[in-house]
N, C-alpha and C positions, 0 to 999 in steps of 0.2 A: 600443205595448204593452210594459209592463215584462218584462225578460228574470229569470227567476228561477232560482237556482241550488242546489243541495244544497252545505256547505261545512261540509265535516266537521269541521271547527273548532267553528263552533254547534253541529253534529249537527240544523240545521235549513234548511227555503228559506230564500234572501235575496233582495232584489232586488237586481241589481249594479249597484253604480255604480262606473265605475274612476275610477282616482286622474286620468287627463287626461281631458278629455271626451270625446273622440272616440276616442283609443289605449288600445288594451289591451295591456298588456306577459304576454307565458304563455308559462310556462317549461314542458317537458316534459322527465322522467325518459326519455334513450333508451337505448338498448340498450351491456352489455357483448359487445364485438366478438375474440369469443372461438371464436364458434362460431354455427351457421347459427339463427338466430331462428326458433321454431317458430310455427303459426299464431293462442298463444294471448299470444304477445308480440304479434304484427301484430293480433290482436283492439283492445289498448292501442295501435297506435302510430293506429290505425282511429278508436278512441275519440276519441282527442286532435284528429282529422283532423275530426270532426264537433263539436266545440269552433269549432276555429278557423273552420270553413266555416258556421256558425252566427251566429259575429261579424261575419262579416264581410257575411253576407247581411242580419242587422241594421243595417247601415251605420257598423260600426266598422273602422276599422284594426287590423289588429294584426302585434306583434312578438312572434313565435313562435321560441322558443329553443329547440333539441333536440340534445342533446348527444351525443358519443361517448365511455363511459368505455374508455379503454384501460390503463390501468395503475390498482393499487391494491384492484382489488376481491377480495376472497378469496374460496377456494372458500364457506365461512361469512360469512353477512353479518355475525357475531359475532367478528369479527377475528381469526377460525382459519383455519387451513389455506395454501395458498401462491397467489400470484396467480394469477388465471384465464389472462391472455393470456400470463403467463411457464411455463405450468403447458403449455398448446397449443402456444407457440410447442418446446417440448423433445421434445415428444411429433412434431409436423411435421416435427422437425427447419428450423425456419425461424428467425429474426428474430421481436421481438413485433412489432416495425413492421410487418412483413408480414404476419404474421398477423390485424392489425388491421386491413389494408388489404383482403387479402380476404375478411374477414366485412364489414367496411364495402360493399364493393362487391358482396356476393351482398343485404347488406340491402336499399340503395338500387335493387336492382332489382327485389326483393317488391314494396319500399314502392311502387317505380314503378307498379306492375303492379295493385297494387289501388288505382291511381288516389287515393294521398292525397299531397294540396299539400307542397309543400317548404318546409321554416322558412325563417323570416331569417335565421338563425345557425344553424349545425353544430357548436359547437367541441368541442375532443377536450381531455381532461386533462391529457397532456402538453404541448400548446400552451400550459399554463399554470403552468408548474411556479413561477415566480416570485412570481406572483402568491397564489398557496398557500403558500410562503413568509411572504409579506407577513401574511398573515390568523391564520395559525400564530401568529410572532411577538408580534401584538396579542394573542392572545391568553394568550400566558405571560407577556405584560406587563401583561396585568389580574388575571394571579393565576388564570383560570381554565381552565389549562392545565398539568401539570407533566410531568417527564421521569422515566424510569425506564431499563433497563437497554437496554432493547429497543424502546422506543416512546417516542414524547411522546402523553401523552391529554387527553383533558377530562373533568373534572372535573365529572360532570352534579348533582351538591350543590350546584356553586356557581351552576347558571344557574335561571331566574325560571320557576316554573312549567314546571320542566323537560317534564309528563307531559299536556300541554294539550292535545294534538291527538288522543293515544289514549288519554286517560281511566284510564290504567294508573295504581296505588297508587306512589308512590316510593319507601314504604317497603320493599317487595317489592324493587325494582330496585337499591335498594343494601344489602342486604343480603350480606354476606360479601364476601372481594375477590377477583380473578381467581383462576383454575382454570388449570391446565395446568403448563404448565415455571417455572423458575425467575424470567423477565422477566417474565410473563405475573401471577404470585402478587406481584406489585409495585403491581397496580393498588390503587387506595383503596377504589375499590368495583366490583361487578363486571358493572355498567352502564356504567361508563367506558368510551370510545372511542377509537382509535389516530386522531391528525392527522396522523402521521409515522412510518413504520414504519424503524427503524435499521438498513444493513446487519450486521447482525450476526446470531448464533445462526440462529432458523431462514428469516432471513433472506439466510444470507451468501452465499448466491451466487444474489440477484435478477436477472435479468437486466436490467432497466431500474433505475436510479438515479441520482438526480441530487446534487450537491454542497451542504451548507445551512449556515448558522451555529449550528445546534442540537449539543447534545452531549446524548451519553446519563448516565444515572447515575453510570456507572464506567468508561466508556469514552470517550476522545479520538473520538468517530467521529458523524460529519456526515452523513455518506453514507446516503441512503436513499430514497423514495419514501413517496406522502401516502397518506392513507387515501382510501375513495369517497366520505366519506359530505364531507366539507372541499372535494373538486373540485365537486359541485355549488354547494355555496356561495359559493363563489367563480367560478365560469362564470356565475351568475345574478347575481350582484352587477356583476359586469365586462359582460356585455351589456344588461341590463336596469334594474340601479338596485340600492341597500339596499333597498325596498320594492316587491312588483309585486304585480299586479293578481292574479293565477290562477299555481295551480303545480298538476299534474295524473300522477299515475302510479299504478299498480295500488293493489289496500287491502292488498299484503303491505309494501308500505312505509312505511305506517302506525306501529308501534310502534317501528323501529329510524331506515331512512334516514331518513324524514322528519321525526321527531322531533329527530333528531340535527343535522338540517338547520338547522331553527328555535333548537335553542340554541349553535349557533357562530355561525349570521349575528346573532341578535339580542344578543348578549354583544359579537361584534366591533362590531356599528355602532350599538348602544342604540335602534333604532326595530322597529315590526314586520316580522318581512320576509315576505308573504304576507297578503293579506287573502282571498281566496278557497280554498282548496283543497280541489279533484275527487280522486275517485279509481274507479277503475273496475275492476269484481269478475272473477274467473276464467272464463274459457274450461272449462270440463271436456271429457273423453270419456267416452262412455259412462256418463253421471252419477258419474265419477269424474276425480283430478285428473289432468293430464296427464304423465306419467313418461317418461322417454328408456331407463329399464329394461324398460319393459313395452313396448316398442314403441309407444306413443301420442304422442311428441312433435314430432307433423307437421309438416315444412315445405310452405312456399307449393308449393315444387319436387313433393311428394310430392302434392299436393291438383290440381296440373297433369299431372302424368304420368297421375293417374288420371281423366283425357278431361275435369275440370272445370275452367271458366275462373275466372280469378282475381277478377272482377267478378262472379260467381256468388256467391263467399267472402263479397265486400264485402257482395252482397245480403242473406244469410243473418245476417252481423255486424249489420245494419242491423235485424233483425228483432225485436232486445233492446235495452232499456234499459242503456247504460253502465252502472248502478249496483245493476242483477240480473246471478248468475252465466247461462251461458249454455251448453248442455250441444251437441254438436258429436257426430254422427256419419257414418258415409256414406250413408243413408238421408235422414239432414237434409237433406246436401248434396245428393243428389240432386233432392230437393224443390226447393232456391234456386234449384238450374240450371235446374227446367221454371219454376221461378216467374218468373225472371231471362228468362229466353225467352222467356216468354208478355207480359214486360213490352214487349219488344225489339218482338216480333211488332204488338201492338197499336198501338206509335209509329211500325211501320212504315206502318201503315194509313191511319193520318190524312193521309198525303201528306206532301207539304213545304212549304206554305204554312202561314205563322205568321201568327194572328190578336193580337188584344189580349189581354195578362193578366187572366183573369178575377179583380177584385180583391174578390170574397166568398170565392172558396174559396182564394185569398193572404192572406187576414186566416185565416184556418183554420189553415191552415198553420203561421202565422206564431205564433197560438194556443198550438199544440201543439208547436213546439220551443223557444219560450220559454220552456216551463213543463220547466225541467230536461234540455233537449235532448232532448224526446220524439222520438225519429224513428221508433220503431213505428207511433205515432199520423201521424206525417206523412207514414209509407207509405199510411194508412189514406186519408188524404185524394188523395193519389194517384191511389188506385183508383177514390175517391168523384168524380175529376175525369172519370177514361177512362168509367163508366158515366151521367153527367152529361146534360145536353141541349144542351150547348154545342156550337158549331159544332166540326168537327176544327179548323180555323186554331185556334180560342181554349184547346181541349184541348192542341195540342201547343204553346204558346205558354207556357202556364200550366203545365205539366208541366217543359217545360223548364228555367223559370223555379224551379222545384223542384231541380231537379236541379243548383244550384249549390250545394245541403248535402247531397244523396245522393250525388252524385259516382257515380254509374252512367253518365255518359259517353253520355247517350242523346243530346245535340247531332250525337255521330260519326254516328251510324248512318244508314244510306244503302240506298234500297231495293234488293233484293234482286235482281239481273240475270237473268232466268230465259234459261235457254240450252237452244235448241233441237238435234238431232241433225239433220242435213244433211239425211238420207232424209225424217226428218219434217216438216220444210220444207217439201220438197216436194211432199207429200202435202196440208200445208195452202193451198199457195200452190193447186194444182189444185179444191182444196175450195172456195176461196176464187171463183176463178174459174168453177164451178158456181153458185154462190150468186148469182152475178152476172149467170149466163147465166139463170139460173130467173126474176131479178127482171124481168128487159126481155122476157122469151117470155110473164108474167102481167099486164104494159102491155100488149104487142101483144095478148093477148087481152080485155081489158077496153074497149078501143076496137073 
């Protein structure tokens, strides 16, 4: 059964075929490691996790990319304001190193936690700085890059269809030139983007920078660090190829990074770089967006402390289509956890003998996360297997067998050890031994 996908590039299905037969190369947008990931980024990292666990239950391989941006990203994804992790690390009084290190390591134990798969690659941006370099360069040697006082940018006039992915007017987008201070009023138009941010002005005392061959406008000065939107491109060209199969991150990266993405890769290498790209809608609270001012921007931590398990989350994330918003509150949650439990309960029942895959309701299945990764529809079938007339062996076989794209972990589960109180015990072992005595005193009378 053809796999079909939403590719917001057409703005229609496609059936995928990737570029190798069997491999799929899928780069994911992950997190800046700034600060503790609320649960509507893990919504996205969830998303992506049901991508890959999809492919692969189809019988493809895949090389799954997921990056760590640590330097470069502004508080504005509009290349205002000062670096996120130099911005934390002043505020901890730490290192950006280490402040990357322990947001990387509160991440990887969410992600642990709600059971989704580990990429191939992790790489971090600064593990790259040369190679962003490289890409830089090519680029102010084809002309579609220039320098100013404060930055080197691109020039999005000069690349092909700069506005392809999000349908936006170009004329709108270069309209007048940068706003702000004096570097900034440099730009040509005020869609341009920074590839290389100059130590200098409101840059001069970055904490992370590295040494380049670039010069700014009027200044002898080399010194700086890259933009965010150039480390992706360069992470996914260096692991995966000039061209891949699927590239998948929220739809607020839509109009800026991911745009920006596509005309530096394909201006540096002249091929497409992306033939598929997912993207996946917001998480809300309380049908509203999630804010760290308002108190709404939960972490995993915060969704644990209050008595709910983390594969309850997974359960509730599972309940929507990646590509509808999904609104999130503690009533929902409440709901996942009895639903999550009543799941639990019922696989406990069937025993632990595994029958055959029933392969009518695996072509169902298979149906329905074809068709755009449905997995509401393939919880559906789920349930349609537990009230089924199939023997328990073949219900938990074929549930199972499920559960290598829900990733609810139900293989672990292990019946329940009922434990008796001592006193009670003994009261049953004597019961017991009544029962025993009654059967042979209604033989002796029956003869």
């Amino acid at each position: 059964m053809a796999l079909k996908l939403y590719n917001t590039l057409s703005r229609k299905k496609e059936v995928f075929k990737p570029i190798k037969k069997d491999l799929v190369s899928f780069y994911h947008c992950g997190p800046t490691v700034y600060w503790i990931q609320h649960i509507g980024n893990m919504r996205g990292m969830l998303c992506a996790d049901i991508v890959v666990r999809t492919l692969k239950y189809l019988g493809y391989k895949v090389k799954h990319v997921r990056n760590y941006t640590d330097v470069g990203h502004l508080t504005s994804d509009q290349d205002e304001g000062e670096d996120k992790i130099g911005k934390r690390a002043k505020q901890e009084k730490m290192t950006p190193r280490e402040i990357s290190e322990k947001y990387i390591k509160i991440f990887e134990k969410d992600v642990s936690n709600l059971n989704i798969l580990e990429p191939t690659v992790k790489p971090k941006a600064t593990e790259h700085i040369q190679e962003i370099v490289n890409m830089i360069q090519i680029l102010l040697d084809k002309g579609y890059a220039y320098s100013t006082d404060s930055a080197i940018y691109f020039n999005v006039s000069k690349a092909k269809n700069y506005t392809k992915l999000s349908g936006q007017k170009l004329e709108e987008k270069l309209k007048g030139a940068g706003k702000g201070d004096t570097s900034d009023s440099q730009k040509k138009h005020s869609a341009d983007f920074a590839l290389w941010f100059f130590k200098v002005g409101k840059h001069k005392n970055a904490l992370q920078y590295w040494s380049s061959p670039f010069k700014s406008r009027s200044l002898d000065c080399g010194q700086g660090f890259p933009g965010w939107h150039i480390e992706c491109s360069v992470m996914c060209n260096e692991h995966l190829g000039k061209t891949i199969d699927i590239h998948m991150g929220g739809i607020e990266h839509i109009p800026v990074h991911h745009t920006n993405e596509i005309a530096q890769s394909e201006s540096t290498n002249r091929v497409d770089f992306v033939n598929y790209w997912l993207h996946n809608e917001h998480l809300l609270v309380n049908n509203k967006k999630m804010a760290k001012s308002e108190g709404t921007g939960y972490s995993l931590t915060k969704v644990e402390n209050k008595g709910f398990n983390a594969l309850s989350l997974r359960y509730l994330f599972l309940q929507a289509h990646y590509r509808s918003k999904q609104n999130f509150t503690w009533e929902s949650m409440k709901s996942a956890q009895k639903g999550y439990e009543n799941l639990v309960g019922q696989i406990r029942s069937l025993g632990d003998k595994k029958g055959k895959i029933n392969q009518e309701f695996k072509n169902k299945f298979i149906e329905k996360i074809s068709n755009d990764f449905n997995i509401p529809q393939g919880l559906v079938i789920t349930h349609e297997v537990l009230k089924s007339e199939l023997t328990n062996p073949e219900k938990l076989a074929t549930i199972l067998d499920f559960d290598k794209v829900l990733g609810l972990k139900l293989d672990s589960i292990k019946k329940e050890k009922i434990i008796i109180p001592e006193k009670k015990l003994e009261k049953i072992k004597i019961l017991i031994k009544l029962i025993k005595l009654e059967k042979k005193l209604k033989k002796k009378d029956l003869k």
